[in-house]
Every structure is written in C-alpha cells, then in structure tokens.
ZAROVO-214371 format. One line per 10 residues: number of its first residue (from 1); their letters; for each residue z, x, y of C-alpha. Coordinates in nm, 3 decimals. Layout:
NUM) A) Z/X/Y | ... $
***
This chain:
1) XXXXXXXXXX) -3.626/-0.923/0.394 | -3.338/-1.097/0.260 | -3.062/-0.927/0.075 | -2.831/-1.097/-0.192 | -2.429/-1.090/-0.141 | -2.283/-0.760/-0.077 | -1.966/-0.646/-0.227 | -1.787/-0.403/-0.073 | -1.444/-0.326/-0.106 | -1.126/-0.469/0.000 $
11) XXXXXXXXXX) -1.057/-0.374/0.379 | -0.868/-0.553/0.644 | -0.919/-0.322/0.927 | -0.606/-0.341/1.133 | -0.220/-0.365/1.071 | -0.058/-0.663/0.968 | 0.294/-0.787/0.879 | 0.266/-0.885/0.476 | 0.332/-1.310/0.506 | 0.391/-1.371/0.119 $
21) XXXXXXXXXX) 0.356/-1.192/-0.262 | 0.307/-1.278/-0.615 | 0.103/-1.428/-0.864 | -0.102/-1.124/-0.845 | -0.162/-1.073/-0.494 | -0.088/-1.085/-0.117 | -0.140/-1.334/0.240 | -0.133/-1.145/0.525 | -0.315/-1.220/0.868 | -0.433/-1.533/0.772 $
31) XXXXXXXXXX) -0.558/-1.395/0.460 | -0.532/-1.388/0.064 | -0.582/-1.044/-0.166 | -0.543/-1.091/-0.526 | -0.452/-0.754/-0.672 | -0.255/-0.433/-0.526 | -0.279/-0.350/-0.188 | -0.229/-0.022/0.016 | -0.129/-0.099/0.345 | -0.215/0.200/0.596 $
41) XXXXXXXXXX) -0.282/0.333/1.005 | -0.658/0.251/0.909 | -0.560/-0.091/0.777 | -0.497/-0.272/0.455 | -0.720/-0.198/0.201 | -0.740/-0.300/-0.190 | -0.582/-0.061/-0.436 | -0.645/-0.056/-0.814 | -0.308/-0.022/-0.946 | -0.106/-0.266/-1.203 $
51) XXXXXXXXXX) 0.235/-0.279/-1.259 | 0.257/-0.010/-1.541 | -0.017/0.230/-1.403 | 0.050/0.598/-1.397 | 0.131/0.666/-1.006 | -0.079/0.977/-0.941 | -0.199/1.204/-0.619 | -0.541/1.034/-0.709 | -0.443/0.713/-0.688 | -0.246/0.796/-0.353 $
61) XXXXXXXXXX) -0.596/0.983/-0.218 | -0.644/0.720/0.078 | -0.296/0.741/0.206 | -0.320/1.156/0.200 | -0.651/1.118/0.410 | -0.422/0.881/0.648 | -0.112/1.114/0.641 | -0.147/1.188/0.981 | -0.049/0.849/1.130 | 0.251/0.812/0.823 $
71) XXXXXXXXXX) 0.583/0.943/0.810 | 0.718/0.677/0.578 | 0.552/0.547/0.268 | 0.743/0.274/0.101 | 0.598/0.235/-0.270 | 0.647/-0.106/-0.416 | 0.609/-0.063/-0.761 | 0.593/-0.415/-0.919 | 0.921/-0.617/-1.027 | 1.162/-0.256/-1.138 $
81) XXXXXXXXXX) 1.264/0.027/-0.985 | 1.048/0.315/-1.074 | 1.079/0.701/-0.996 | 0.821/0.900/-0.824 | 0.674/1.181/-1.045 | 0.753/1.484/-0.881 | 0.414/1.629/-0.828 | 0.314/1.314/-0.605 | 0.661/1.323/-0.423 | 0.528/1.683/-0.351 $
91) XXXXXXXXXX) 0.188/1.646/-0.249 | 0.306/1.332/-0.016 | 0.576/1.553/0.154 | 0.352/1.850/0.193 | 0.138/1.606/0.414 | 0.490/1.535/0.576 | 0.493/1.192/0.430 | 0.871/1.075/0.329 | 0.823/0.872/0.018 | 1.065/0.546/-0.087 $
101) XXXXXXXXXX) 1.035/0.354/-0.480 | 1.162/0.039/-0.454 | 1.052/-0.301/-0.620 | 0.736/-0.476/-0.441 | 1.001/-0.713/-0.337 | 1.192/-0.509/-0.108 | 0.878/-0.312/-0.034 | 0.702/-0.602/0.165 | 1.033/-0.717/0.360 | 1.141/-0.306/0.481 $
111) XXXXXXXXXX) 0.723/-0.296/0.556 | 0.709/-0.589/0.769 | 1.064/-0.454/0.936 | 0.945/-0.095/0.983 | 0.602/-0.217/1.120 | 0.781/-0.461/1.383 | 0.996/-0.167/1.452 | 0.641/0.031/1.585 | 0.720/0.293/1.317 | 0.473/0.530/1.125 $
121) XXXXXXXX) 0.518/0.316/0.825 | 0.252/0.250/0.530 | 0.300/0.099/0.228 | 0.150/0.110/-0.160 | 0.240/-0.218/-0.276 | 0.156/-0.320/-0.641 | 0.084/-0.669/-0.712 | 0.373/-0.893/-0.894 $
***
C-alpha cells in the first residue's frame, strides 16, 4: 500500500565542512538547511533554536547524548556575542565537553578549521 510523504527530521548523517550561512540557514555537502543546525560525531542534524532563544541543557540534549565523541563545542549564537548560562556551561563540562560563544560567523569558519584539523569538534550553530 502506498504511503503519502514522510517527514522526518533534519539529519545529514555524516560530517561535513559548513560551505556558506545566512538568510536563515546553511549549505553544506552539497546541501541547503533553512533554520539552526547542530553539527555533531553522529552528523548534522536540524536544531530549533532562533537567535534570541533561551540556550538551555534541553535544547543541548543531542549533543550530551554525543558527548563522547566531543571535546569542543563551539556555540554560534546568531550575529552577537552571547554568554553561556552557567548551568549549561556545567552540565556540558561534566560530560567533559569544553564549551566556546562566539557569533555564528566565527562559529562556522573555527568549525570547518577544527574539523579539517581531525579534532573532536561539534558545533550548535544558530541560523543568521
């Protein structure tokens, strides 16, 4: 029996330098993603974050479950500079996760540096 379209969510299963940002999303291997994307050992996957959003342990909950293959997470949070709250600093270095704010900007350029570099890198990179 035929089924209609299935949606599932965003998932590029591999690693992949990030090849351009902004309006609203992200190219990468040959690919678009409009929105925020999380970019991880298990691959790049769709995040729903805006600029503005309230960075939480919950909305970091896929890159805790990948902690084991990240020692650096580089968190692009949109066009400014914005601090960490300290309970999701904590919970990322409990995991042994090194955390970095930084604009999406320079986010995507020290990602695609780190990742040529072989390093344990992943990134949570909110759309500009």
């Amino acid at each position: 029996m035929a089924k209609g379209i299935e949606i599932r969510d965003a998932h590029f299963p591999g690693r992949a330098p990030i090849d351009a940002y902004g309006n609203g999303g992200f190219r990468f291997a040959d690919m678009s993603h409009r929105g925020s994307i999380l970019c991880l050992p298990s691959g790049i996957h769709g995040w729903d974050m805006r600029e503005g959003d309230p960075l939480t342990i919950a909305s970091l909950e896929r890159v805790l479950a990948d902690a084991s293959g990240i020692e650096v997470l580089l968190i692009g949070a949109g066009t400014n500079l914005r601090p960490i709250p300290a309970d999701v600093k904590a919970a990322l270095k409990s995991r042994g996760i090194s955390s970095d704010p930084m604009s999406t900007g320079a986010a995507v350029r020290t990602f695609n540096i780190m990742l040529a570099e072989s390093r344990a890198v992943a990134a949570a990179l909110i759309a500009v």
